[in-house]
C-alpha positions as CSV (number, residue, x, y, z in Angstrom):
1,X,16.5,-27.7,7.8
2,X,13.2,-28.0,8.2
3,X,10.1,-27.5,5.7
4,X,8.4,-24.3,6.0
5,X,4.5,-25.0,5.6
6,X,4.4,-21.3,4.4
7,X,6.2,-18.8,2.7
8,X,5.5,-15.3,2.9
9,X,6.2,-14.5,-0.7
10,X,3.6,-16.6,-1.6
11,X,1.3,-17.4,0.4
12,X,-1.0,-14.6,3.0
13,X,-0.5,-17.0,6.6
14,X,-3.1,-16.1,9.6
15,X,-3.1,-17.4,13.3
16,X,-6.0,-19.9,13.2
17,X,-7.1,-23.2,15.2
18,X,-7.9,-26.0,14.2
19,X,-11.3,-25.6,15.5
20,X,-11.6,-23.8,13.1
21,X,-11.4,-27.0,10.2
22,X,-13.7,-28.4,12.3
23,X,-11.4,-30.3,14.7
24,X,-10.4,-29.8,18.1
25,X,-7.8,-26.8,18.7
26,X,-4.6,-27.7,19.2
27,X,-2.8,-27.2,22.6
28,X,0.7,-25.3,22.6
29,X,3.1,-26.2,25.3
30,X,3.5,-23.0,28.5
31,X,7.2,-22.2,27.3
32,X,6.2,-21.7,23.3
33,X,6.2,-17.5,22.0
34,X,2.9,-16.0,22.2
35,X,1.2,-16.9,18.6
36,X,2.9,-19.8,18.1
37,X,-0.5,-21.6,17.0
38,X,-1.3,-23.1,13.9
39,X,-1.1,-21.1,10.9
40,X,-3.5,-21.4,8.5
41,X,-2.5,-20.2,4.5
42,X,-3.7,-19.8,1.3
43,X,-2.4,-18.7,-1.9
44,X,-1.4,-14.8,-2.2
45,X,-3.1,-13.0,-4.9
46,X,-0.4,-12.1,-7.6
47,X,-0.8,-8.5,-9.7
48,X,1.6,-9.6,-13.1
49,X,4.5,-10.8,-11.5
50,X,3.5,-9.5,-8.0
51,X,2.4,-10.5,-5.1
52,X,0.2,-8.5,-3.3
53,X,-2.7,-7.6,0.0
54,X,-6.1,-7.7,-1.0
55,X,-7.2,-5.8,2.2
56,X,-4.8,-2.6,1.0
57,X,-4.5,-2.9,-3.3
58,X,-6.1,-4.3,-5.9
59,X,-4.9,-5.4,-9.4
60,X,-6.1,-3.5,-12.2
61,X,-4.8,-3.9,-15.7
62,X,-1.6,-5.8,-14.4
63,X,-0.8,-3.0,-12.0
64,X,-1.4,-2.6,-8.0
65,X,-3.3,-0.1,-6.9
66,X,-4.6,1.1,-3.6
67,X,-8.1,0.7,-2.7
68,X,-8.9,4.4,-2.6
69,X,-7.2,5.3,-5.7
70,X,-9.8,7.3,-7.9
71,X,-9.2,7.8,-11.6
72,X,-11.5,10.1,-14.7
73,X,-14.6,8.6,-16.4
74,X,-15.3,10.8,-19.0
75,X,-14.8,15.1,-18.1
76,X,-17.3,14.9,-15.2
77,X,-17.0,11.5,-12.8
78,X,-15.1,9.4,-11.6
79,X,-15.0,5.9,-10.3
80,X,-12.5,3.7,-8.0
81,X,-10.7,1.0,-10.3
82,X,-10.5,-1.4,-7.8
83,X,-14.2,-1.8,-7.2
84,X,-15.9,-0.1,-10.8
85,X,-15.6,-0.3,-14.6
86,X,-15.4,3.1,-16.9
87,X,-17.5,2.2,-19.7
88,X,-18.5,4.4,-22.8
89,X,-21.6,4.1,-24.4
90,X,-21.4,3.4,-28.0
91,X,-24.8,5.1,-29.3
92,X,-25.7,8.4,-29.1
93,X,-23.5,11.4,-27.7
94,X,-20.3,10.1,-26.5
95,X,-21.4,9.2,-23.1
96,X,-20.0,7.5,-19.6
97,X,-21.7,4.7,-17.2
98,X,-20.0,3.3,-14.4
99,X,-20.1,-0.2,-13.9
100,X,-19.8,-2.6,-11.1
101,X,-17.3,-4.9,-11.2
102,X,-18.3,-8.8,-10.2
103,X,-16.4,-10.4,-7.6
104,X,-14.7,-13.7,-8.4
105,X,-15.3,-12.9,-12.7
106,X,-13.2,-11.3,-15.0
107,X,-15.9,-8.0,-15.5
108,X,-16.6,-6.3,-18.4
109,X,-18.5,-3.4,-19.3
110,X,-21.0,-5.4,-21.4
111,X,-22.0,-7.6,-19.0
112,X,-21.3,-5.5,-15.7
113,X,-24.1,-3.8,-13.6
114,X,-24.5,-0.1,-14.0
115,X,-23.2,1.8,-10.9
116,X,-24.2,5.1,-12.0
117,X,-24.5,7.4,-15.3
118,X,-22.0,10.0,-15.6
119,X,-23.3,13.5,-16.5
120,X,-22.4,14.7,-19.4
């Protein structure tokens, strides 16, 4: 058998050149299947024990979730868990900010840029 530079269970594969990395692209010979260019992988993103695409779900609290999905912050607002934070405010009135979540950090309301306040 041969080694497979890729699996699809864990690792997210696209047609790429070489060009690409900087050298020149590589030439396929005029009888090989259409895409049979260089693939070029990386890691897939894992949710728990999951792997899943970070174009169509996210991972939030160890579960996949679609994009879109919108969920309650506080009785009047709500916020997409993939991209936002629900955060209660500790002083005052029980009230509810939405936060941004950082890209590349593990965010948390504390330290998380306020998307919006959420009216009461």
């Amino acid at each position: 058998t041969f080694p497979r530079p890729c699996q699809v269970h864990l690792f997210i594969c696209c047609p790429g050149h070489l060009s690409l990395l900087g050298r020149p692209p590589s030439v396929s010979p005029p009888d090989a299947p259409m895409g049979s260019g260089l693939w070029l992988c990386q890691p897939a993103p894992r949710c728990a024990d999951q792997v899943y695409d970070p174009l169509q779900h996210c991972c939030s609290d160890d579960t996949i979730l679609p994009l879109n999905r919108t969920r309650q912050c506080g009785p009047n607002c709500t916020f997409w868990p993939c991209l936002e934070l629900c955060c209660p405010e500790s002083f005052g009135p029980k009230r509810f900010v939405v936060k941004l979540k950082v890209l590349g950090t593990q965010s948390q309301c504390p330290s998380s840029p306020i998307s919006r306040i959420c009216p009461r």
